[in-house]
Each structure stands twice: as structure tokens, then as C-alpha cells.
DOSEKE-744340 format. One record per residue (C-alpha): residue number from 1; residue in three letters; x, z, y. Coordinates in steps of 0.001 Angstrom, whole numbers, always signed. Layout:
% DOSEKE-744340
NUM, ALA, X, Z, Y $
...
//
This chain:
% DOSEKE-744340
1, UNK, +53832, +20104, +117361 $
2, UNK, +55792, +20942, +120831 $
3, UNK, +55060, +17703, +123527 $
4, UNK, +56706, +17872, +127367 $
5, UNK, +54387, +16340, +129618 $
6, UNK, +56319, +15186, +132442 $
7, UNK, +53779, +15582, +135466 $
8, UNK, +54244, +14334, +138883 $
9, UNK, +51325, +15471, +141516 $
10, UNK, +49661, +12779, +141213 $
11, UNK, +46272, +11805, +139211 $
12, UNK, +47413, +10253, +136390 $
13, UNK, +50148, +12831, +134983 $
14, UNK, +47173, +15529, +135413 $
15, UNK, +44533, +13474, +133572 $
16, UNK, +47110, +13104, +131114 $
17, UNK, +47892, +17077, +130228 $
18, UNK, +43951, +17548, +131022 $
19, UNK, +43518, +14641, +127892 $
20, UNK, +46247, +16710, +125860 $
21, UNK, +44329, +19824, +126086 $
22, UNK, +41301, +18581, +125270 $
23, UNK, +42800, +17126, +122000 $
24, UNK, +44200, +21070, +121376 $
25, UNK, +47622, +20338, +122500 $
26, UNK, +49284, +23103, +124525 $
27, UNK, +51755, +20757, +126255 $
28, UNK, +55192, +22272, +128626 $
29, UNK, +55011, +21013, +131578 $
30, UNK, +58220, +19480, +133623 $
31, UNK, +58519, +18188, +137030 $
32, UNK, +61002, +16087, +137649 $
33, UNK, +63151, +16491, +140911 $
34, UNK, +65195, +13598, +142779 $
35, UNK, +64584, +13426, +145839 $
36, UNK, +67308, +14443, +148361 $
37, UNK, +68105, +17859, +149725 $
38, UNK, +66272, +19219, +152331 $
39, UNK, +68350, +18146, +155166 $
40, UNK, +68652, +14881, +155138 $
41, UNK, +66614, +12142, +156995 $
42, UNK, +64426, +10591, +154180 $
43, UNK, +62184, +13048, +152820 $
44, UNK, +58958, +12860, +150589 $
45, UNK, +55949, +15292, +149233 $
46, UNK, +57948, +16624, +146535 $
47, UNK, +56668, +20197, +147891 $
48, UNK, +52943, +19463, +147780 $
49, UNK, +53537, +17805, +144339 $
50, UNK, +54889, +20844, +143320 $
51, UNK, +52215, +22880, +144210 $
52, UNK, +49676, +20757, +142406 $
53, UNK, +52021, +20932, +139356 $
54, UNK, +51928, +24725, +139411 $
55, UNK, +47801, +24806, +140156 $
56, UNK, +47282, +22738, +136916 $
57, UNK, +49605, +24910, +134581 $
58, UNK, +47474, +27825, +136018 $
59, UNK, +44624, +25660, +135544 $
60, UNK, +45422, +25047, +131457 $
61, UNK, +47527, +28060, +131149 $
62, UNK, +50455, +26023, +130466 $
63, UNK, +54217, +26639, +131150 $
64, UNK, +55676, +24649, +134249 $
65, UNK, +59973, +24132, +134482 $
66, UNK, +61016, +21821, +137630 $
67, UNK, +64507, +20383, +136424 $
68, UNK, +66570, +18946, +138792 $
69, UNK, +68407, +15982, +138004 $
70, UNK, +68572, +15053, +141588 $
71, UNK, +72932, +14156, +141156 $
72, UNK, +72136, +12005, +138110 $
73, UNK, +69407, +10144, +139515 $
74, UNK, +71616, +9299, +143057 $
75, UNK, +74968, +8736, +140683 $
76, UNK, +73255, +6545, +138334 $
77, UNK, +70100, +5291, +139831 $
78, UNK, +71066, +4577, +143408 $
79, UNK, +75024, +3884, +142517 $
80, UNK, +73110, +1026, +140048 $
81, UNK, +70540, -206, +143486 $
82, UNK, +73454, -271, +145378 $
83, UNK, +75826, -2097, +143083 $
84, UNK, +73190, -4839, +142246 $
85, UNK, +72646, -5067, +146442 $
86, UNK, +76059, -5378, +147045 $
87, UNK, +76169, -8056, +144479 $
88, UNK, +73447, -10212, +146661 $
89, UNK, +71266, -9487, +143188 $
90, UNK, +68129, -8095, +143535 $
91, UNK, +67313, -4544, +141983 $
92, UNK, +64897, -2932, +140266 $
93, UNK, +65429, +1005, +140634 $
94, UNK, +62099, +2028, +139161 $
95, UNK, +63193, +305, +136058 $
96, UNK, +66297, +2109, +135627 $
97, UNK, +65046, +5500, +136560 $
98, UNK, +62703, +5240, +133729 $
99, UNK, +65713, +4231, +131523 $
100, UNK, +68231, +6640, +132455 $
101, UNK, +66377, +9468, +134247 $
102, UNK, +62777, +10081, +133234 $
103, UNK, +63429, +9270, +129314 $
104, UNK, +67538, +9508, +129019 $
105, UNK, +68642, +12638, +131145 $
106, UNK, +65606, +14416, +130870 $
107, UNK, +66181, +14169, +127076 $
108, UNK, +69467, +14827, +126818 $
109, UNK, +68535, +18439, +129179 $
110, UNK, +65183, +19375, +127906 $
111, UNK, +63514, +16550, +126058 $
112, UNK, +65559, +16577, +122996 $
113, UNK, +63628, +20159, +121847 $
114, UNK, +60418, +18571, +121593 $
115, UNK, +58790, +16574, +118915 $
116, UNK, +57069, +14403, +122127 $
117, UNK, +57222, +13615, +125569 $
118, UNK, +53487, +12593, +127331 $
119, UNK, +53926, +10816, +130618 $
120, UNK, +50987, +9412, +132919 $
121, UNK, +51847, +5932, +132848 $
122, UNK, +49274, +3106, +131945 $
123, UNK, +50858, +1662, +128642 $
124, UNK, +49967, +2427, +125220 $
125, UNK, +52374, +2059, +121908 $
126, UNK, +51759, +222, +118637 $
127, UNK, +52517, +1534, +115130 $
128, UNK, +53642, -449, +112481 $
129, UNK, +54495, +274, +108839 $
130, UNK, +57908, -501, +107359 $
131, UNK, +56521, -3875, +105903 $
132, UNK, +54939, -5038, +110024 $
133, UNK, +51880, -4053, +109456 $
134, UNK, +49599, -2561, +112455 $
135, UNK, +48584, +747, +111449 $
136, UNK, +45388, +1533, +113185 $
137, UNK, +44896, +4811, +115471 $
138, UNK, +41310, +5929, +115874 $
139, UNK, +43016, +7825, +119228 $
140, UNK, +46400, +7439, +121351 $
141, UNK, +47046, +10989, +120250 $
142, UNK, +46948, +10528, +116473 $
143, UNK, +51185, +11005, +116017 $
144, UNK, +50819, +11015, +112540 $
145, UNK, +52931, +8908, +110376 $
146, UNK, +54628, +6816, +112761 $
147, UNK, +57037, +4000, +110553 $
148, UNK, +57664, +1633, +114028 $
149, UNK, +56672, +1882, +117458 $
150, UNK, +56378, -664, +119710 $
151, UNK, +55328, -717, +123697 $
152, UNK, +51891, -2433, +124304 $
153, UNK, +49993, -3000, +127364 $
154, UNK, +47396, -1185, +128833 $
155, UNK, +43876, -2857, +129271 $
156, UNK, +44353, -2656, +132777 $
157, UNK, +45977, -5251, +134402 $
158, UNK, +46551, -4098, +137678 $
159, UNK, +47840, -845, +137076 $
160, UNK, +49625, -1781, +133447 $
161, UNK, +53123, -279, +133591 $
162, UNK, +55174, -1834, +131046 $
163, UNK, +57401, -4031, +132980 $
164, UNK, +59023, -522, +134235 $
165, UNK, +59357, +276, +131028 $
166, UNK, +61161, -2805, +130034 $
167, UNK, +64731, -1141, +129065 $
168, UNK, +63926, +1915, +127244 $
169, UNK, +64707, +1997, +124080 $
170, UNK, +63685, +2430, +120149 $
171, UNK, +64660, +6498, +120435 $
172, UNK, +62608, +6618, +123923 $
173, UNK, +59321, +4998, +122951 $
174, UNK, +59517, +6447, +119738 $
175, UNK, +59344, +9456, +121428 $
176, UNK, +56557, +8600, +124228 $
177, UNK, +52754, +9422, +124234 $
178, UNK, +50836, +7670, +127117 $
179, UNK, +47001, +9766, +126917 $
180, UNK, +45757, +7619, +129440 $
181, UNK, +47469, +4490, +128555 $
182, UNK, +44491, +2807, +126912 $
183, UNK, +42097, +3640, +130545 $
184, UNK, +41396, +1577, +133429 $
185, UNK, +42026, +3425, +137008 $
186, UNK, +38522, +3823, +137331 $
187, UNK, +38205, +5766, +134509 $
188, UNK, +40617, +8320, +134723 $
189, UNK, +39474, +9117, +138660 $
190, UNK, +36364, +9471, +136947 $
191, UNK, +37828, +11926, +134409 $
192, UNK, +39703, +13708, +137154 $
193, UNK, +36674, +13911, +138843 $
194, UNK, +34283, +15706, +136088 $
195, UNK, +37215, +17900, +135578 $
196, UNK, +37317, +18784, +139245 $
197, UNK, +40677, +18142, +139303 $
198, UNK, +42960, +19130, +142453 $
199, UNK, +44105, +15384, +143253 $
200, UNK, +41223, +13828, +141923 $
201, UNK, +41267, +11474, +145188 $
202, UNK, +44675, +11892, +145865 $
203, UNK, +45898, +8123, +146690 $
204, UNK, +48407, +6337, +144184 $
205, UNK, +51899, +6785, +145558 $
206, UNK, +53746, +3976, +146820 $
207, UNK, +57304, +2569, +146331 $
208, UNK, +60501, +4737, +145780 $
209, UNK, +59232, +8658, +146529 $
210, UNK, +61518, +10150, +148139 $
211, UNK, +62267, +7432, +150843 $
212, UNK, +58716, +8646, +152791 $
213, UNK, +58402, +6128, +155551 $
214, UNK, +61549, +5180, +155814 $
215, UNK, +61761, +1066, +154967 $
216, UNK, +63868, +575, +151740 $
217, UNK, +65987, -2096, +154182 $
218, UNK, +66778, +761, +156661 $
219, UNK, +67867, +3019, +153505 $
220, UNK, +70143, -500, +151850 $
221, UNK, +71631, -565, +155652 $
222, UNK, +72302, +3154, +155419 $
223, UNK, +74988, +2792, +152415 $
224, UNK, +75800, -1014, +152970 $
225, UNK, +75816, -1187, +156408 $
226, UNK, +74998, -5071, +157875 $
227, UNK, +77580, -8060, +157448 $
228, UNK, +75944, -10825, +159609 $
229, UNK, +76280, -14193, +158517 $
230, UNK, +74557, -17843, +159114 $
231, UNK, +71116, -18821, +158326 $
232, UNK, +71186, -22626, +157182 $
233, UNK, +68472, -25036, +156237 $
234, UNK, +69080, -25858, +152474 $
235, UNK, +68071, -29748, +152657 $
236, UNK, +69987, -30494, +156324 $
237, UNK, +72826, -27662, +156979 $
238, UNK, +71437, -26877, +159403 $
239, UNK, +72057, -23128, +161093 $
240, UNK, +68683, -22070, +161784 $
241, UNK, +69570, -18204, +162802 $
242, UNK, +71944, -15408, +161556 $
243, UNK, +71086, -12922, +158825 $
244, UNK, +71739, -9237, +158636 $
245, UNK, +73141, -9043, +155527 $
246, UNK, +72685, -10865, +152304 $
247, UNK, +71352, -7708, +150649 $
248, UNK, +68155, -7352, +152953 $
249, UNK, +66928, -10729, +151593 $
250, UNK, +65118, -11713, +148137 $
251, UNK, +65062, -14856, +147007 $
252, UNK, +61892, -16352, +147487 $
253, UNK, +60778, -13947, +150476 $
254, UNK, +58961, -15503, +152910 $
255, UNK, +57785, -12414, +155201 $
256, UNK, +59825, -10280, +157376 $
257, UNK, +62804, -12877, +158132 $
258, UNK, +62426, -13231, +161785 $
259, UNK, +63620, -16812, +162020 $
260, UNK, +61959, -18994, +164411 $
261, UNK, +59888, -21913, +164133 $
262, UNK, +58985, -20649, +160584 $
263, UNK, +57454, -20611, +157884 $
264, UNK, +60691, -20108, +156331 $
265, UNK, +61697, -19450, +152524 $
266, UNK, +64634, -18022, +151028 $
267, UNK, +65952, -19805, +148219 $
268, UNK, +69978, -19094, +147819 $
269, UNK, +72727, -17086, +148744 $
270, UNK, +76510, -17485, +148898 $
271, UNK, +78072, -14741, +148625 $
272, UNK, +81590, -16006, +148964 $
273, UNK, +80803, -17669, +152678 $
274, UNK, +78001, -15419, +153079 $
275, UNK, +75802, -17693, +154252 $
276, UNK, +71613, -17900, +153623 $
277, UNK, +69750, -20910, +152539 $
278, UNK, +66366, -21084, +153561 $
279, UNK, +63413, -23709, +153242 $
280, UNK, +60896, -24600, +155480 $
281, UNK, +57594, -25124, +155265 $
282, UNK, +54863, -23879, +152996 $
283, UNK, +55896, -23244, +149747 $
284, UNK, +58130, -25500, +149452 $
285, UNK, +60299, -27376, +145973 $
286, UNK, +63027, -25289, +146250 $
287, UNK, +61362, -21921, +146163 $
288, UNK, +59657, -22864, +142368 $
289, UNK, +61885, -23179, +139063 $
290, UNK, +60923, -24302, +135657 $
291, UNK, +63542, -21763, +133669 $
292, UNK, +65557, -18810, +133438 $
293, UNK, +68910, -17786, +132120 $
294, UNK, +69532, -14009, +131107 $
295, UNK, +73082, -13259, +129878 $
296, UNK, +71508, -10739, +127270 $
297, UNK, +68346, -9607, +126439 $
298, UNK, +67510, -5985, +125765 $
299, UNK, +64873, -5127, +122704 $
300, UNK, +62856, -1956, +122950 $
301, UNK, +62265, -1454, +118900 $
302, UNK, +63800, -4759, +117653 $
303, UNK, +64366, -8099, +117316 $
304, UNK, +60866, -9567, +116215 $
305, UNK, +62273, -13453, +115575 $
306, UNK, +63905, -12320, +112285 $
307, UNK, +64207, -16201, +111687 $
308, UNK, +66498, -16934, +115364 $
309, UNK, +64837, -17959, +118321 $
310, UNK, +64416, -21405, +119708 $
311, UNK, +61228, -21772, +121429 $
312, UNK, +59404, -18776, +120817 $
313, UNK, +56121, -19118, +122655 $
314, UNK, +55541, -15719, +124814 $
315, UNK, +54373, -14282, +127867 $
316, UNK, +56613, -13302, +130414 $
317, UNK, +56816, -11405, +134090 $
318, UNK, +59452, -11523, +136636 $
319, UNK, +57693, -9106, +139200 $
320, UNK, +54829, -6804, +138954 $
321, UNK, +51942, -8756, +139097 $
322, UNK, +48440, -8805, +136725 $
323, UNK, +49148, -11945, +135657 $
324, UNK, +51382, -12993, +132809 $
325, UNK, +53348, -16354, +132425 $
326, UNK, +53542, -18625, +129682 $
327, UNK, +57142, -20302, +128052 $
328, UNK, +59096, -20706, +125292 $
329, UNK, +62040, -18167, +124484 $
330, UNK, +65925, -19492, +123224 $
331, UNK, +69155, -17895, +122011 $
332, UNK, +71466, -20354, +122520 $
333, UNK, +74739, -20450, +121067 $
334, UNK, +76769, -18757, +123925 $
335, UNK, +74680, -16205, +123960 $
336, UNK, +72422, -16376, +126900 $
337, UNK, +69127, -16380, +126607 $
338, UNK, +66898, -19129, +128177 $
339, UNK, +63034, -19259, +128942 $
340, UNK, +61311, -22328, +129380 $
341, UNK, +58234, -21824, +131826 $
342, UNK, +55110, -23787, +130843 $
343, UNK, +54161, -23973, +135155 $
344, UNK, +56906, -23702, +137797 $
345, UNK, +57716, -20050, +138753 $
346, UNK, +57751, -18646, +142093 $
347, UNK, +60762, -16970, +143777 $
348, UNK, +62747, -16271, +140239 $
349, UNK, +65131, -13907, +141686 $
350, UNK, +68566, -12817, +140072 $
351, UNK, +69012, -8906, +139381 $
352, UNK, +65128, -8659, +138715 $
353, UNK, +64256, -8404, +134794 $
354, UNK, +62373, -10665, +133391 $
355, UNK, +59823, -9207, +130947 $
356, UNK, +59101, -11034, +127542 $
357, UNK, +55630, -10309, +125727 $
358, UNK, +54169, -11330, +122343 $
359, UNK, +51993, -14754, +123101 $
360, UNK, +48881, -12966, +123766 $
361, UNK, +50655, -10260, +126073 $
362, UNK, +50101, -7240, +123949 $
363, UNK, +53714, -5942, +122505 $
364, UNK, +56407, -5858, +125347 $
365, UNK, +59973, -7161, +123533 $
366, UNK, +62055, -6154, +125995 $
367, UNK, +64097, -7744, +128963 $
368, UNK, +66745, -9521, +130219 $
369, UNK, +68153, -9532, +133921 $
370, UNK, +67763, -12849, +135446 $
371, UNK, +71318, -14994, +136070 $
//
């Protein structure tokens, strides 16, 4: 059985190929690289990374490639970040590099000649038989006999990565093996730690890579440049300040704004007199909604409501947070999709995908970018 481990630097792709060996798997070993050339401004530890990549295929004896899909990644990643931006949505980058870098390029280059591809991230799949039925795995690298596979969570909360993985599809997590998926943190460190790994305390990394320190509003204001505009009290009209540009703003942020006599909420933008609506005070109404609309809605392996949907109860998350929301999902006749929240939701921010779980937040359906 030939399995790619895609490995990163970082603890959790090395506990990963350490698990895989010591379940007599002799995985390849690929590093991915998109970060930016070497002379521009934003830079990250892509070299170091690399070096602790090549340490643990000496380590395991294994075979290490670096593949370069640095163009694809900044035509289809960042052209996407920047389209949504421009747009006044908000985008999720990390969600689309997992879609159309990590598990579609890398597959149509290299991945495509292995039965499997391993990754570090903390999710775990499901197996079904052709008639629904959970098939159980004594271990999350028993890939025997797998009829359906669906994306599950990971017993962690915090660290559970499935909301990035929200877009892939049927092929893709057919395909994926997550060793350490069914872990807590503290448990692979631990792991790491007995097996005196390199970056056993090497700290998590943090945001978009290759962006360093730069601030991801300094890197939208490198391609989009600023187009000031008013600030205006929502309730009154009021012009409270001047904005930047609408695509430095989320709705819902309250930190970072800079307006005075604060605290101030942002809770719409017009694009077409681009002008920012704000809300004062502390949490206030107009940051909270009771729905969302998604024009379509994306399923990983398949449609599970074989008999329609209207008012599915699930779980649902429109950021990456622990904590998972409870609603009732609807295809309605035009075709949109609409989720009724049981509470009122926080800051429910076009662009972002919302992420639809089974009602007790185990199998992740799939997701649909909020209207």
C-alpha cells in the first residue's frame, strides 16, 4: 500500500509519519511549497521547516520530494482571497488551499500515484457500508474495505480541523488518512516527546505561513490598495469617521477600527456608496442574526437528507471556534439554502462558510458560503 504523507515542520505532520511507521507503513514524504520567492517582503520559516522535514525522513529512512506549487497556490488561492475582498465578502483562504492546493493540485502532480495521502490535521473519517451502516475501525489506520467515507470530528475541540476541510470533496476524503486525528494536543506533544522528536516543543503556527509578521490588512492593502469612504452610525446616519477600505473590515469586528468614542461594531457594508455601518455600544442588536442564506451548499460524500430537507436539526459553525451551534437546515425552492439558528449568532459574515454537522456534531456535511 503506497501513502504520501504531506509533512509541514511542524509537530503534528511528524507525529503523524512517526504513527505511520509504527503501524509498518513506509510512507513518501512531500513538503509542500507556497510561500513567495525569496525576494520579496513577506517571508516565512519555510527553510527551517524544510530542514526538519529532511531530519525526520533521515530519522525513518523515508523518501522526502518538496513540490512546488507556489504559482497555483498565488493564481488560485490568493486570486480567490482577493476576489472575495474586493467583493466586500469576507474570505477564507485556509479553506480553499485545502480544497484546491493541499488535496487538488497536489493530486493531480503527485498524489494521484498513491493509494493514500496522511496529513497531520486533527479530524478523523467515518466508514460506512453501501446500506449506511458505520463500519467500526479498531484503529484510524485500518484502510481496509472502505464502501463510504465521511469527515468526522476530532475529540478535540480546540484544535478540531474540519471546518477547513469543509469543501473537499468525496475523491479527497476518500483518499485522506488523519493518524492523529482521533488525539487531543496533549497527547501527541506527549508522543513527540517519547519519540524525541526534533519539534517536539515547536509552537503551533499561526495564520497564513508565509505572510511572517506582516498583518494580513497590510498584505489586502498591498494588492487592493485603500479606497476611503464614510463611517456612519447604522441607527442615526450619522458619519462617525472614515474607513480605509471596505475590505479591511469584517462584519461583526469590534477590535482594531480606530473610531472614536467607541465601542464600535461593524454590522454592514455598501459597496455601491462605499460607505460602513457601524453600531455602538456593547454588543449591540444589530451585530446578532437568527439565520443564514447560502446560495448552494457543497456536500463532502453526499447528500444525507435522501427524503429533502426542511428543518433538518444540525450543528453548525461560521468561524473557528470549539463550540458548535444549533438550527434547523432548508432547501427551499429557489435553491438557496437557509439555516434557522436555535440562539442569535454573532457577527454572521458573508464570504465565510458556514459549516453544517450531523445533530450531535460528529459527521461534517459540508458547506455553504454565507449570502
Amino acid at each position: 500500500m503506497e501513502i504520501a504523507a504531506l509533512v509541514s515542520g511542524g509537530v503534528d505532520s511528524a507525529v503523524s509519519v512517526h504513527q505511520l511507521c509504527e503501524h509498518g507503513f513506509n510512507p513518501h514524504l512531500f513538503y509542500i511549497k507556497i510561500g513567495p520567492d525569496r525576494d520579496t517582503e513577506w517571508n516565512c520559516t519555510s527553510e527551517e521547516d524544510v530542514e526538519i522535514c529532511q531530519w525526520l525522513a533521515r530519522r525513518y529512512a523515508l523518501k522526502l520530494d518538496v513540490i512546488d506549487l507556489h504559482k497555483e497556490y498565488w493564481e488560485k488561492v490568493v486570486g480567490y482571497t482577493m476576489d472575495k475582498a474586493r467583493q466586500g465578502l469576507t474570505p477564507n483562504p485556509d479553506v480553499m488551499c485545502n480544497k484546491l492546493i493541499k488535496f487538488g493540485c497536489f493530486e493531480d502532480v503527485v498524489g494521484h500515484d498513491f493509494d493514500f495521502t496522511a496529513t497531520g490535521h486533527y479530524a478523523t473519517t467515518t466508514i460506512t457500508d453501501k446500506d449506511g451502516n458505520v463500519v467500526e475501525q479498531s484503529s484510524p489506520l485500518n484502510l481496509d474495505s472502505r464502501e463510504k467515507v465521511w469527515l468526522s470530528t476530532s475529540p478535540d475541540p480546540v484544535k478540531d480541523q474540519t471546518d477547513f476541510l469543509c469543501q473537499i470533496n468525496s475523491l479527497q476524503v476518500s483518499k485522506l488518512v488523519f493518524p492523529i486525528g482521533h488525539m487531543w494536543k496533549h497527547e501527541v506533544r506527549e508522543i513527540a516527546e517519547k519519540a524525541k522528536l526534533l519539534n517536539a516543543e515547536r509552537k503551533d503556527s499561526q495564520g497564513i505561513c508565509f505572510l511572517g509578521n506582516i498583518d494580513f490588512r497590510d498584505y489586502i492593502k498591498a494588492h487592493l490598495g485603500e479606497n476611503p469612504g464614510d463611517v456612519r452610525e447604522i441607527e442615526t446616519g450619522r458619519k462617525i469617521g472614515e474607513h480605509r477600505g471596505l475590505w479591511f473590515y469584517t462584519i461583526g469586528q469590534r477590535k482594531g477600527l480606530g473610531f472614536g468614542g467607541g465601542p464600535w461594531f461593524v454590522v454592514k457594508k455598501n459597496l455601491k456608496r462605499n460607505i460602513l455601518f457601524v453600531s455602538h455600544g456593547y454588543e449591540p442588536e444589530k451585530v446578532f442574526k437568527d439565520h443564514i442564506t447560502m446560495n448552494d451548499f457543497h456536500f463532502i460524500t453526499m447528500n444525507p437528507w435522501k427524503d429533502g430537507c426542511q428543518g433538518k436539526e444540525v450543528t453548525f459553525k461560521i468561524r473557528h471556534t470549539p463550540e458548535y451551534l444549533k438550527g434547523r437546515i432548508y432547501h427551499r425552492e429557489d435553491g438557496t439554502w437557509y439555516l434557522k439558528a436555535d440562539e442569535k449568532i454573532h457577527g454572521v459574515a458573508p464570504g465565510q462558510f458556514c459549516v453544517v454537522y450531523d445533530e450531535c456534531h460528529k459527521i461534517c456535511y459540508g458547506s455553504g458560503e454565507i449570502d
